[in-house]
C-alpha positions as CSV (number, residue, x, y, z in Angstrom):
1,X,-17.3,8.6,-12.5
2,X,-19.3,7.3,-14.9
3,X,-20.4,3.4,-15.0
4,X,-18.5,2.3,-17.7
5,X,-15.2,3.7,-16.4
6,X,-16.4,2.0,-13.2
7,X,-16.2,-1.1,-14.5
8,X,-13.3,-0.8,-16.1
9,X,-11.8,0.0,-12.5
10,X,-13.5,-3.1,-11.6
11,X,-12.2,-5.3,-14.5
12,X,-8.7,-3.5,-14.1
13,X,-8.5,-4.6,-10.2
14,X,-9.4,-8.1,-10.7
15,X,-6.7,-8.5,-13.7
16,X,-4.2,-5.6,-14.2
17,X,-2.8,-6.9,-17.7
18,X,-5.8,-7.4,-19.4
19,X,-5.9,-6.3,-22.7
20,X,-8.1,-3.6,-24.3
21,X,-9.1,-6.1,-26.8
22,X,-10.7,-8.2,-23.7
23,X,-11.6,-5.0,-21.8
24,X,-13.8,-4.0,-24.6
25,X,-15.2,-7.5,-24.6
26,X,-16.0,-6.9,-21.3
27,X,-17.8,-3.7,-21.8
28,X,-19.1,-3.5,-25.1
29,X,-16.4,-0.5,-25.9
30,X,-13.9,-0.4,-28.9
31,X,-10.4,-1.1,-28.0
32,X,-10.1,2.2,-29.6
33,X,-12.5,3.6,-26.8
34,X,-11.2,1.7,-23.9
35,X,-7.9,2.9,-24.6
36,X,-8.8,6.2,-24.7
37,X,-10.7,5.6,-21.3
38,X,-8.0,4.0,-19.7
39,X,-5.7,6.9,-20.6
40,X,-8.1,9.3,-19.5
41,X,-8.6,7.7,-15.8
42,X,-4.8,7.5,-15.6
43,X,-4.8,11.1,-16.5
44,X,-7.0,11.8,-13.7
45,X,-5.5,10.1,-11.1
46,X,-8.4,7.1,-10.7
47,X,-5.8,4.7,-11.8
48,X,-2.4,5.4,-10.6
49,X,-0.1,2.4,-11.5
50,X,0.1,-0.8,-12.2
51,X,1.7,-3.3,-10.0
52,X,2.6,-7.2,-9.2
53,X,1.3,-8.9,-6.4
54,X,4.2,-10.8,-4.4
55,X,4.1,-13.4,-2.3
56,X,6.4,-12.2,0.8
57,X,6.6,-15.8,2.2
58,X,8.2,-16.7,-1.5
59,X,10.6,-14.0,-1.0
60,X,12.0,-14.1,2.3
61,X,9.7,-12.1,4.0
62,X,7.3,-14.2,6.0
63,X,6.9,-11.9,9.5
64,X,4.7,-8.9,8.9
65,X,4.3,-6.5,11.8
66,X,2.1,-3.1,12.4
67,X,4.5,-0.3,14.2
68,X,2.2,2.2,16.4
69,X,4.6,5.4,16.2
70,X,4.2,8.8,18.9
71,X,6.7,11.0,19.3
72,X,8.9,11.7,22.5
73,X,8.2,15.7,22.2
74,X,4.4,16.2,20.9
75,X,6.1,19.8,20.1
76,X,8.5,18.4,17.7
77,X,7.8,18.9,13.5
78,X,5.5,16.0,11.9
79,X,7.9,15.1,9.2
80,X,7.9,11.2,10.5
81,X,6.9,10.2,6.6
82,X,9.9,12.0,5.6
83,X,12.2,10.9,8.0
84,X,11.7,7.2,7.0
85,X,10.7,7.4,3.6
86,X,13.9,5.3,2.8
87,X,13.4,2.5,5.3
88,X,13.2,-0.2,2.3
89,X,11.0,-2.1,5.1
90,X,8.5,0.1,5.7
91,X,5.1,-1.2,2.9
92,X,2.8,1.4,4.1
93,X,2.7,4.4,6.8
94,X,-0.8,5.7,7.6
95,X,-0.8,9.3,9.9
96,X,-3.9,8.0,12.1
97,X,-6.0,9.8,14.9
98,X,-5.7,7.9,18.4
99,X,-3.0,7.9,20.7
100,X,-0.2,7.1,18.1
101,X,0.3,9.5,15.5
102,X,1.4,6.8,12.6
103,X,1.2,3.2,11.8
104,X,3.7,1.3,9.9
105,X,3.4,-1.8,8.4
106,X,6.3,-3.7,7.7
107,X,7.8,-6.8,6.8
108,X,10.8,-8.5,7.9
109,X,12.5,-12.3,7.3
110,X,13.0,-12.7,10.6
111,X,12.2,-11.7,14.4
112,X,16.0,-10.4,14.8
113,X,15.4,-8.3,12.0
114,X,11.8,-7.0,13.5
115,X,14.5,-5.7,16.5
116,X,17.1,-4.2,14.4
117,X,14.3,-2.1,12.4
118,X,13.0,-0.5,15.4
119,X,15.7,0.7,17.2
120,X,16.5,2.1,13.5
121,X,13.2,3.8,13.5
122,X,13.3,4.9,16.7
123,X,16.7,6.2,16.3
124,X,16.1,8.2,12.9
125,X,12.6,9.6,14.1
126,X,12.5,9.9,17.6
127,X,9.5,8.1,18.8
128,X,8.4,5.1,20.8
129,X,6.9,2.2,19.2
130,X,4.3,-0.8,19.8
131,X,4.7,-3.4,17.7
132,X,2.1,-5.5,16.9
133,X,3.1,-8.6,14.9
134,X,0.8,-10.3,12.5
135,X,0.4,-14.1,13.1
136,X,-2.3,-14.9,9.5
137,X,-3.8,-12.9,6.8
138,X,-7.2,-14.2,5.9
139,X,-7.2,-11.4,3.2
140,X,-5.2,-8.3,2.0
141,X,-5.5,-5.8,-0.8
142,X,-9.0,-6.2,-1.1
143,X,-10.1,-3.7,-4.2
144,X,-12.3,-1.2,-2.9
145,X,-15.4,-0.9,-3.6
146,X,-16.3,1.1,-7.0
């Protein structure tokens, strides 16, 4: 990737509706030529959406727990994404190497709640759990790197 689509990523990650017209500021492009950058990373994959950031608390979702996820019969087919793709709860699921297959991370408004999803996840995917619940976030969604 080439520096100036680097910063762009860059620029992009620190304010996702900035305009081309400030973009090309940035970077000395055109809007024109931004655009067509912009397009073209999006074409490629390097940018893949464009999202708001939500503050859980502000929504009712304050308790934010990890799920470590192994299944009951190691025999069985991995299709644990699949199986709980519509678990609304679920933010992220990572297929890790260790003892657990998966992590989850989920959030939940309350510690009742934290309950009721793992016997659900237990129930539709057949695994055993350990839950580790988060008490502070220093940080989160850090931009990688570019």
């Amino acid at each position: 990737m080439e520096d100036l689509d680097r910063q762009i990523v860059r620029l992009l990650l620190a304010d996702g509706r900035m305009s081309y017209t400030d973009l090309g500021r940035s970077t000395g492009l055109s809007t024109s030529a931004v655009h067509q950058r912009v397009r073209r990373l999006e074409q490629r994959g390097v940018i893949r959406g464009y999202t708001a950031v939500v503050d859980c608390e502000a929504v009712g979702l304050p308790l934010t727990a990890f799920i470590s996820v192994k299944p009951f019969d190691p025999s069985a087919p991995d299709d644990l994404p699949e199986r709980l793709s519509q678990v609304r709860e679920i933010e992220a699921c990572h297929s890790v190497a260790g003892d657990e297959n998966y992590i989850l991370k989920v959030r939940v408004a309350a510690p009742g709640e934290l309950e009721h999803l793992l016997a659900r996840i237990r129930s539709l995917a057949g695994v055993s759990t350990r839950t580790t619940v988060v008490l502070s976030t220093p940080y989160e969604a850090r931009p990688p790197i570019t």
